[in-house]
C-alpha positions as CSV (number, residue, x, y, z in Angstrom):
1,X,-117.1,34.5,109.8
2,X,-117.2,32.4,112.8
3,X,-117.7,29.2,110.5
4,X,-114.6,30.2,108.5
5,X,-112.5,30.3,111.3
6,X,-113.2,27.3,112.5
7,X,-112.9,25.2,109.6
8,X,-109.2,26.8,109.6
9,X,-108.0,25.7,112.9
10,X,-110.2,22.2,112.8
11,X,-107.4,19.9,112.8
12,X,-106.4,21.5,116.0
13,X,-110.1,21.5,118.4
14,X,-111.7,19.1,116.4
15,X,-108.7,16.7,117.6
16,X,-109.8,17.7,121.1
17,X,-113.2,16.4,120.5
18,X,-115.2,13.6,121.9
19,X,-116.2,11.5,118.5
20,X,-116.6,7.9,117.9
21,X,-113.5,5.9,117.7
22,X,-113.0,2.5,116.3
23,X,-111.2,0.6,118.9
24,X,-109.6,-3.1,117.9
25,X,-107.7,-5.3,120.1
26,X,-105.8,-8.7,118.5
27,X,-104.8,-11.0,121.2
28,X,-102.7,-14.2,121.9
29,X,-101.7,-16.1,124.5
30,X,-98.3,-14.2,124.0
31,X,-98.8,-10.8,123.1
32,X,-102.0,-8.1,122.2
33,X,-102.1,-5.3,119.8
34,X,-104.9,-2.5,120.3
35,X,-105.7,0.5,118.9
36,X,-107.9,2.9,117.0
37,X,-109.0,2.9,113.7
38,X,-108.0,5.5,111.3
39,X,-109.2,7.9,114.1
40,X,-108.7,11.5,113.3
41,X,-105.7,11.6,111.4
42,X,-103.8,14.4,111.3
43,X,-105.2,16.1,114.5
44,X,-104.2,17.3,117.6
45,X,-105.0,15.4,120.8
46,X,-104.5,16.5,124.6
47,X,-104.9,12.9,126.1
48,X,-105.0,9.7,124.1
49,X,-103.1,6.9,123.1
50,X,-104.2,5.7,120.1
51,X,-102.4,2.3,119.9
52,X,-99.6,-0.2,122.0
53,X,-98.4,-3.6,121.6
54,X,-98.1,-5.4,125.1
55,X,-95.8,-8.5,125.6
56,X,-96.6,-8.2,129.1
57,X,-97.2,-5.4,131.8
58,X,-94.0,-3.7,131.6
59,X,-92.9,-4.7,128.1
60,X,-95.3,-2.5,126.0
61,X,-94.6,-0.4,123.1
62,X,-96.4,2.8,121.3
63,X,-95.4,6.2,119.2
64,X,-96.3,9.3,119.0
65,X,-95.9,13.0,117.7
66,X,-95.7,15.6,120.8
67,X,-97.2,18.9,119.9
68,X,-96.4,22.5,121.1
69,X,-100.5,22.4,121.9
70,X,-100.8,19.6,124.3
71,X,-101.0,20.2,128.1
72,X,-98.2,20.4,130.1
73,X,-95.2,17.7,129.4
74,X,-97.6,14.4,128.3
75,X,-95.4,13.7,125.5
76,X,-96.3,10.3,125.0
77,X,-100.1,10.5,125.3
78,X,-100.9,13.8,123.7
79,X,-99.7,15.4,119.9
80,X,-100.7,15.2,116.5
81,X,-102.4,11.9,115.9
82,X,-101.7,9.6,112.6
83,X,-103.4,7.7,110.7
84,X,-103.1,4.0,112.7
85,X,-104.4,1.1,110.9
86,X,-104.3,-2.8,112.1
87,X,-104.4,-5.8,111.4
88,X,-103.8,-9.0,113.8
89,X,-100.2,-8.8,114.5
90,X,-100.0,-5.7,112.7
91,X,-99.8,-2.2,112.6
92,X,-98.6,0.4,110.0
93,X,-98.9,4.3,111.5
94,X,-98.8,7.3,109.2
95,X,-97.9,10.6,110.9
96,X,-98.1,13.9,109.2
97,X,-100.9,16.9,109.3
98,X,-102.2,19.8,106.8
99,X,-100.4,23.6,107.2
100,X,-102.5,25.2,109.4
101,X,-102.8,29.2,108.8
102,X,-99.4,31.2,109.2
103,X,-100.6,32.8,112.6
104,X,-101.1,29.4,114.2
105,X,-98.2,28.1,112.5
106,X,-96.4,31.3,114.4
107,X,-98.0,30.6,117.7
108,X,-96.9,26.7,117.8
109,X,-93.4,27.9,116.6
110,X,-93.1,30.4,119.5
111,X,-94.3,27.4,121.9
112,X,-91.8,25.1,120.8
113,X,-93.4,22.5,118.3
114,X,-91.1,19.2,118.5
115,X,-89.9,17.8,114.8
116,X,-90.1,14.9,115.7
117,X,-91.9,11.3,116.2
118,X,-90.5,8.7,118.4
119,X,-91.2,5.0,120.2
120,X,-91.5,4.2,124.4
121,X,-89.7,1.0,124.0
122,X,-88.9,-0.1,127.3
123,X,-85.3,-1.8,126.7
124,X,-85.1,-2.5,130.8
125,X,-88.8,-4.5,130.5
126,X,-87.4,-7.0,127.6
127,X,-84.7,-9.9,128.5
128,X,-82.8,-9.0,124.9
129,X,-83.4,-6.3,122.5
130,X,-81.6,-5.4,118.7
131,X,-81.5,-3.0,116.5
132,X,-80.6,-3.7,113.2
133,X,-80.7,-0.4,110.0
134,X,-84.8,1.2,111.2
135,X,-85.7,-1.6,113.1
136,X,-85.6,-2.5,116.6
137,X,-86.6,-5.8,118.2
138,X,-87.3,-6.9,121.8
139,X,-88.0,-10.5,123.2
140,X,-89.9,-10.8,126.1
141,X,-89.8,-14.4,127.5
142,X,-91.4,-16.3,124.4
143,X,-92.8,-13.5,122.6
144,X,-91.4,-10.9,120.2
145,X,-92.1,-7.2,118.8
146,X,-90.2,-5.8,116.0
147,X,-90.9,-1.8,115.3
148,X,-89.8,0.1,111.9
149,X,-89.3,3.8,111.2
150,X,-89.3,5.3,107.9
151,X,-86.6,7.7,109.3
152,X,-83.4,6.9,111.1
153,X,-84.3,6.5,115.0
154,X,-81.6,6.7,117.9
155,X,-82.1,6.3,121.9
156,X,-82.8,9.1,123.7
157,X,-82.4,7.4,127.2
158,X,-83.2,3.3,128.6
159,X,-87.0,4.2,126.8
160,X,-87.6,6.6,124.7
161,X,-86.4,6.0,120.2
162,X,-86.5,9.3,118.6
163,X,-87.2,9.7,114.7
164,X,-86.3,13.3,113.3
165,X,-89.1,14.9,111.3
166,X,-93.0,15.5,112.1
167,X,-93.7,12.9,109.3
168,X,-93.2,9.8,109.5
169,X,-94.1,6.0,108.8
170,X,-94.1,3.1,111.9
171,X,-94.6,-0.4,111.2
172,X,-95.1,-2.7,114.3
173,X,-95.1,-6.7,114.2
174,X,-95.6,-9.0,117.0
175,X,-94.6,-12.6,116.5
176,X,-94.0,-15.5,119.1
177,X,-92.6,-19.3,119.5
178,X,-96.1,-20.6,118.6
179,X,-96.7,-18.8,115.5
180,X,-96.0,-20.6,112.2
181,X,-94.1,-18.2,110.6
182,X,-91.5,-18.0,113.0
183,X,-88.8,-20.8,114.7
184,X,-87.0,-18.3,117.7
185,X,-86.8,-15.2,118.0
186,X,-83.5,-15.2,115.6
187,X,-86.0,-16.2,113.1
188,X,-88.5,-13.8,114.0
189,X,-85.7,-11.2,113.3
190,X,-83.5,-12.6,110.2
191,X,-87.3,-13.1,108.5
192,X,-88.5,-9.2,109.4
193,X,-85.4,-7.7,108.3
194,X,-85.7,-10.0,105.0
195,X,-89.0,-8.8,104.5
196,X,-89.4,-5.8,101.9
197,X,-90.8,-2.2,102.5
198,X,-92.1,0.1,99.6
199,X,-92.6,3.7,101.4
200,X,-93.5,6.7,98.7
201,X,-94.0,9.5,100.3
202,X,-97.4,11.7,99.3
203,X,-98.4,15.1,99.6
204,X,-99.8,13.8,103.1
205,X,-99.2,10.6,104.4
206,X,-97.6,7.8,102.2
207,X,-98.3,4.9,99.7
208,X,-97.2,1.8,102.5
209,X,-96.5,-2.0,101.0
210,X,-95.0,-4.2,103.5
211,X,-94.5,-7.8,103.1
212,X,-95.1,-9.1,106.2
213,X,-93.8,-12.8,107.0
214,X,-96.8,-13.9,109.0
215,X,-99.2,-11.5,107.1
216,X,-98.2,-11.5,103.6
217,X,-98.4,-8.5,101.5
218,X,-100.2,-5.3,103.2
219,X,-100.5,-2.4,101.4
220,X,-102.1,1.0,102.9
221,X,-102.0,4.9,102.1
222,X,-103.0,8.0,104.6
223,X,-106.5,7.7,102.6
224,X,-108.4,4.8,101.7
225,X,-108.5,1.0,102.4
226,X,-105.9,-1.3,104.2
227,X,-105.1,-4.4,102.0
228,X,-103.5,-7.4,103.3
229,X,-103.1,-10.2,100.6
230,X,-106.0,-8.0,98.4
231,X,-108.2,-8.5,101.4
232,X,-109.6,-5.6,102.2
233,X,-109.7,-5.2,106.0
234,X,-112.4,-3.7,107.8
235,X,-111.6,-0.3,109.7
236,X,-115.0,0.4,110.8
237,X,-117.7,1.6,111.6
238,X,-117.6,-0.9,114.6
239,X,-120.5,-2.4,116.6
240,X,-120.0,-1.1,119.9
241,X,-119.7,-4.6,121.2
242,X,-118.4,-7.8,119.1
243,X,-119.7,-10.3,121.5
244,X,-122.0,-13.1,122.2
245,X,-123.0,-11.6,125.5
């Protein structure tokens, strides 16, 4: 039936679909970290961007998972979707997605489905940048972004990070000179490489712990609550506005 066949291929047009979205934006005099809540994991999206970090107007980082199905050659604002959760200065991004039926599995094939997730991390837009085992760091006058991937990540070109494999795990912490868990941005870096990172990989998604060094212990899987030190954070439903106005 017609309902049948829909609930096969949802992950692909419900993705496509206009639904409420949980948007959350953290900001500092330094940096700001938005994104969508735990929006439609999984899916297939034509046009969004469901989270960046901004140091300033050119230094901005975001991932994502480019799709066979997405128009034309928006590879960094289109694809399958993960499961982005935040906190303040931090954000921990699960991508991965359900089979879909052999046929469509066929027809994305024959388009040319990527394997793979990767960063825009705009080395040019940053006065220094490192990368150090998964992570990379840039500094951007007095504020700092440091971005993990599960799986080994190499540069493409002056932008673009590349991570083999449709699934995958990004962590992404923003730091500057006035927060208290950091000195410099040497700090910033010798502390986030310091800090440890539990990744078990599920049947979908993964069971996340990171111990932050401004945040303390977070913990998250592809279902479920986010946990930062056995807080549980709220994901949403939103007000539409959080304001006095």
């Amino acid at each position: 039936s017609l309902n049948d066949f829909s609930a096969i291929i949802k992950d692909i047009t419900q993705g496509v679909s206009l639904e409420t979205a949980n948007t959350y934006t953290y900001k500092t005099p330094y940096y700001q970290l938005s994104g969508v809540q735990d929006h439609q994991k999984g899916m297939n999206g034509l046009q969004e961007l469901i989270w960046q970090a901004c140091l300033d107007a050119n230094a901005t980082v975001f991932t994502s998972s480019p799709s066979a199905l997405s128009a034309g050659d928006q590879k960094f604002t289109s694809g399958w979707k993960p499961r982005a959760t935040l906190h303040e200065n931090i954000g921990i991004f699960q991508y991965d997605r359900r089979a879909q039926s052999l046929i469509l599995e066929l027809v994305q094939e024959f388009l040319g489905e990527k394997s793979y997730t990767h960063a825009y991390f705009p080395r040019w837009a940053f006065n220094e940048w490192n990368k150090s085992n998964n992570w990379v760091f840039g500094r951007r006058n007095n504020s700092f972004v440091a971005l993990y991937s599960k799986n080994p990540t190499e540069w493409k070109n002056n932008y673009e990070l590349r991570a083999e494999g449709k699934k995958n795990a990004w962590i992404v912490e923003l730091g500057s000179v006035s927060d208290a868990a950091f000195d410099s941005y040497e700090d910033f870096i010798a502390k986030i490489l310091n800090a440890k990172i539990e990744i078990s990989e599920k049947s979908l998604g993964y069971e996340i712990i990171y111990n932050s060094p401004s945040q303390g212990k977070v913990r998250v899987s592809w279902d479920g609550e986010m946990n930062v030190e056995n807080q549980i954070i709220d994901l949403g439903s939103y007000e539409r506005f959080e304001s006095p106005y």
